[in-house]
N, C-alpha and C positions, 0 to 999 in steps of 0.2 A: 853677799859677803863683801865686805871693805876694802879697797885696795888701797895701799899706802904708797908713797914713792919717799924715799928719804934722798938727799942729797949732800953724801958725804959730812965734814964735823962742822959742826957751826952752820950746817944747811938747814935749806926751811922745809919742813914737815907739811905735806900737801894731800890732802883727803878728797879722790875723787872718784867715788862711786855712788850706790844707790840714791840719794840725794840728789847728785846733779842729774840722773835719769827722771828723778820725778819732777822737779823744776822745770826740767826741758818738755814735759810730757803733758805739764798742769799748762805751762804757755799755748800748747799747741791746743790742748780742748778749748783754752778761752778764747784763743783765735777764730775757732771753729763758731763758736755759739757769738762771735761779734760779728763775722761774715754773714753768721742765720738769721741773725735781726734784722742786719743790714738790709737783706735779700727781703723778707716780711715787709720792713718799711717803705722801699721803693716798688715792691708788689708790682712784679711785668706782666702778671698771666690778669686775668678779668675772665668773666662770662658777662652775655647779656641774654635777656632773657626772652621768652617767647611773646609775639607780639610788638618786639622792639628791635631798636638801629642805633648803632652809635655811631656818633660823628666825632671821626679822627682831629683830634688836634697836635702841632707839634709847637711847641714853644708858644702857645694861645693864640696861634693863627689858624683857622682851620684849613684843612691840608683838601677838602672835597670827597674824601676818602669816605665812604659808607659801609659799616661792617657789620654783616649779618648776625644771626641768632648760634648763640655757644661761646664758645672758648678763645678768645683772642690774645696776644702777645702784644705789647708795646716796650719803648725804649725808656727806662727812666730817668724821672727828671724832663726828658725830652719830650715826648707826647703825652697826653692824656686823653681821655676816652669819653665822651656825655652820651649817655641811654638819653633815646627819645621815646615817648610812646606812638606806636603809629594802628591802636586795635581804632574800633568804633568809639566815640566819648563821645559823653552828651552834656552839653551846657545850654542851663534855666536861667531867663532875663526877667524882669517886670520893664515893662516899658509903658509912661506915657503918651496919651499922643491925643490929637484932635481929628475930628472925623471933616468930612466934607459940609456937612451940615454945623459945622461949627461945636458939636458936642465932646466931651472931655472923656477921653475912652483909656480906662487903665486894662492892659494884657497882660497876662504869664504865658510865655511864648518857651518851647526849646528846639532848641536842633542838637540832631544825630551828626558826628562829621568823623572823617580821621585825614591822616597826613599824609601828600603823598612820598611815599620813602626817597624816589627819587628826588625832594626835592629838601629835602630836611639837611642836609650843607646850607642853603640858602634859605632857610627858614632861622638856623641856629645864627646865621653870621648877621642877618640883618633886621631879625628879632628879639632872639633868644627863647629860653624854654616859657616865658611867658607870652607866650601866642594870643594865648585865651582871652586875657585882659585888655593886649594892646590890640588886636584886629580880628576876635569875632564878639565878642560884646559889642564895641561901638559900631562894626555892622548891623547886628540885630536890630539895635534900636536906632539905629539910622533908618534900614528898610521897613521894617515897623511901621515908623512916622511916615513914610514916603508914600506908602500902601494905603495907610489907614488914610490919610488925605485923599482919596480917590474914591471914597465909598462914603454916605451917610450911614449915620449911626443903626437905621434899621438895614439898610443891605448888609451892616459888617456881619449880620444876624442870621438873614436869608438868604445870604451868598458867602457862608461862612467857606469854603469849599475853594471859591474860587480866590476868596484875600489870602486863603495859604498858599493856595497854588502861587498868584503873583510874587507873594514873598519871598519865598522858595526860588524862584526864578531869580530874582533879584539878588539871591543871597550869595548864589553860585557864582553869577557875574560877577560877584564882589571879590569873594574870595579863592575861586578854585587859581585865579593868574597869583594869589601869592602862595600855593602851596596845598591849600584845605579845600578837601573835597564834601561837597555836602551831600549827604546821604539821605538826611528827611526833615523836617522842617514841620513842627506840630503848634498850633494855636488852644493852650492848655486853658482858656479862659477869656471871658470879654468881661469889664466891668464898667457901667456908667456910671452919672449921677443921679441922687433919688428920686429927683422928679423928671426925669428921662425914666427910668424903671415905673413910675406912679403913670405917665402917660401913654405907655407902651400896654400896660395892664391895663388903662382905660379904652384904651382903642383894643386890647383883646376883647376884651368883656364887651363892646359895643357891635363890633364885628358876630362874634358869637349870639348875641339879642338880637341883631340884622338876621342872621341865618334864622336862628330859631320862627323869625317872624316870619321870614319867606314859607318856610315848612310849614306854617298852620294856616296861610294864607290857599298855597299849592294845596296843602287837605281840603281845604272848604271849597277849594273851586271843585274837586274832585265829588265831592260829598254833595255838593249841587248840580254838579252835571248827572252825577246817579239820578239825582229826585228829578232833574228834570227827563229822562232820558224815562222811569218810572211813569213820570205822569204822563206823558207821550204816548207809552203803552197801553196805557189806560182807557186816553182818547181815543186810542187808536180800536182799542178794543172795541169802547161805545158806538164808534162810529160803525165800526162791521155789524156789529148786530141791531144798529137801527135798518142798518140797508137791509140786512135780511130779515126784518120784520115789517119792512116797505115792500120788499118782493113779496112778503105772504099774504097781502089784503090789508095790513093797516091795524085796524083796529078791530078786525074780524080776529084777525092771528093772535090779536092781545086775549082775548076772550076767551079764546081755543086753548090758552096757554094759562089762563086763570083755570080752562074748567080742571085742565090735566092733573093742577096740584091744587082740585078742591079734597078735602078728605072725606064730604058729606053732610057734614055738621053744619047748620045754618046759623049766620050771627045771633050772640042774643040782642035781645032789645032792651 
């Protein structure tokens, strides 16, 4: 209901009720809903998520400050917040490179690595979140090269086992004093050129026709030491039973030995 005030004759006529409550009442919701933007747009709360760290900044200098996994606060405008990832990642290279022997060896190489959280202030401030690009590719394919010079083309082959190990080795020295920890280091492929692949299968295939040959060689000596070892017996036999048809008389005992297996029957003529 309305309340009037009059103010005596020739006074001014003044209306303040229901009206000025809901003016006053519409300012305060818009008030309300300009502070809740407000609050949304400078956004202080954050989470970071599992497997990661964020590195506190205040005014874009980083503050060294490292803040674990969930629900953080910051000041706005004033600080901001960068997630790093620090799980296991795995980054794939092709690297060329020349062997010891001079031949032209293309690799698909990857390493397993992650970050260590400790040191991801100093990873962000004198890298930034591109790591990857600026300092472990050009490792890779730095050690790679350095490696693969130390082996001819057919050891990278026969001694594949030991060129990752050295790499690997190498990789860690490279990287763990800036931050990145190496976890495994895999050689996904060797590749030459065609007539390194056409020579390599020539000396397979020669190597294998060498064996083969030895094998049939090792049979026949075997196969003639039987026959000789046979005929030996043989001799050996004859020789026993001339003696003991020398001990029997000679040629009396041959005689003796015709009549035994006569069957009676005399030759015809």
């Amino acid at each position: 209901m309305a309340v009037f005030n009059m103010k005596g004759e020739g006074g001014e006529f003044v209306a303040d009720g229901g009206a000025g409550k809901f003016f006053r009442g519409f300012k305060r919701i818009v008030l309300f809903f300009f502070l809740l933007i407000a609050f949304l747009i400078v956004n202080p709360f954050g989470t970071i998520g599992a497997g990661e760290r964020g590195v506190q900044l205040r005014f874009s200098a980083v503050t060294g400050k490292i803040l674990g996994e969930g629900l953080y606060f910051r000041i706005p405008i004033a600080e901001r917040i960068v997630t790093m990832d620090i799980k296991i990642q795995k980054e794939v290279a092709e690297a060329s490179a020349a062997s010891k022997d001079l031949q032209t060896v293309h690799s698909n190489v990857a390493i397993n690595f992650h970050i260590d959280p400790e040191r991801l202030a100093g990873i962000y401030q004198e890298v930034g979140v591109d790591y990857k690009e600026r300092i472990i590719d050009p490792a890779m394919q730095e050690g790679v090269k350095a490696i693969t010079a130390k082996f001819t083309a057919e050891e990278l082959i026969t001694k594949r086992e030991m060129v990752k190990d050295e790499v690997k080795a190498l990789l860690r020295d490279k990287l763990q004093p800036r931050g990145i920890i190496v976890d495994e280091f895999n050689i996904v492929d060797f590749g030459f050129s065609a007539s390194f692949n056409s020579a390599i299968e020539a000396k397979v295939t020669a190597t294998q026709a060498k064996l083969k040959a030895e094998q049939d060689l090792a049979r026949i000596q075997v196969e003639a030491q039987q026959e000789i070892a046979k005929a030996e017996g043989r001799a050996k036999a004859i020789q026993i039973e001339t003696q003991a048809i020398n001990s029997q008389g000679g040629a009396s005992y041959v005689q003796l030995k015709a009549i035994e297996k006569w069957n009676g029957k005399l030759p015809d003529t």
